[in-house]
N, C-alpha and C positions, 0 to 999 in steps of 0.2 A: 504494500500500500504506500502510495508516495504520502510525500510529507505533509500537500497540503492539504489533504483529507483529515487531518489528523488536528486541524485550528479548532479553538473552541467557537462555539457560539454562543449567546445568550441574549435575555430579553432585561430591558430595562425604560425608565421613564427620563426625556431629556429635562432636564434642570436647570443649562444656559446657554442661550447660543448666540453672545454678544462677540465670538471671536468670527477670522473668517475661515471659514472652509472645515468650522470645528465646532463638535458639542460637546456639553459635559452632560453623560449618562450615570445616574443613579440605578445602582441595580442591589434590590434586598434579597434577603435571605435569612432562613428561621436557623436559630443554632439552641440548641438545647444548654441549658448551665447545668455545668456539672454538679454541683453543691443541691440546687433547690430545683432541678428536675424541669424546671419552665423552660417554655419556649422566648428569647428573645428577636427581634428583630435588630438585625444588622447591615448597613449601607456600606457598600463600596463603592466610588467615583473615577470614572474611566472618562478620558479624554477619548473623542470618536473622530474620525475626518469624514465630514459629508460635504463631500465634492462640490453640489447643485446645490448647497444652503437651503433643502427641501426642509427640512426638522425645523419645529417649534417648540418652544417649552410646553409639559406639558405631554407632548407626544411617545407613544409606546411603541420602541424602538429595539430591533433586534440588530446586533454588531457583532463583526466574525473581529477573530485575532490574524495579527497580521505584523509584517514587516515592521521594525520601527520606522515614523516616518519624521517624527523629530524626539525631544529629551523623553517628554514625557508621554507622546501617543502612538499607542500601539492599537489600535482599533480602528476599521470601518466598519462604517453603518450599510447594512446590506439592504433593508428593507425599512418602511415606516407600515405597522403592525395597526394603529390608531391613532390618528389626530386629536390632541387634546384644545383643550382652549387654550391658548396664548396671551401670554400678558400684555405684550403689544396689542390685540386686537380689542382687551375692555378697553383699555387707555385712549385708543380711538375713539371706540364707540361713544366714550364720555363725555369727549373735548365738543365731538358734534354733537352732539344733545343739547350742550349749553349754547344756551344768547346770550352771548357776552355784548 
């Protein structure tokens, strides 16, 4: 099996995409504590490259592993899974509402 069948994939919610050609993907995960048996939730933040700036905050995003392509991103975004709302887009809506 070559090597790059072998990237991870996963699913996650974008968080920022004030950079260019870049998201930051939030992606949870339940991990059991060992002491008192509960389930915690835990975040990890991965920088993605989306090429066509398609992603908004908000949106539920699946990103394969990949080549580094600078310090700290090692991820693109394969698919957009779910469009969320975007914070840009209340922020519009509000400005036009008002009569100033």
């Amino acid at each position: 099996m070559s090597e790059k069948n072998k990237r991870k994939i996963v699913t996650g919610t974008v968080t920022s995409d004030k950079m260019d050609k870049t998201v930051t993907v939030a992606i949870q995960r339940l991990v059991k504590h060992v002491l008192y048996k509960k389930y915690i939730k835990r975040t990890t933040t991965m920088l993605a490259h989306d090429e066509k700036e398609e992603c908004g905050i908000g949106d539920t995003v699946e990103i394969k592993e990949v080549r580094p392509m600078s310090k700290n991103k090692k991820w693109l975004v394969v698919k957009i899974l779910k469009k969320g709302i975007g914070a840009g887009d209340t922020i519009l809506d509000e400005v036009g509402s008002d009569k100033i």
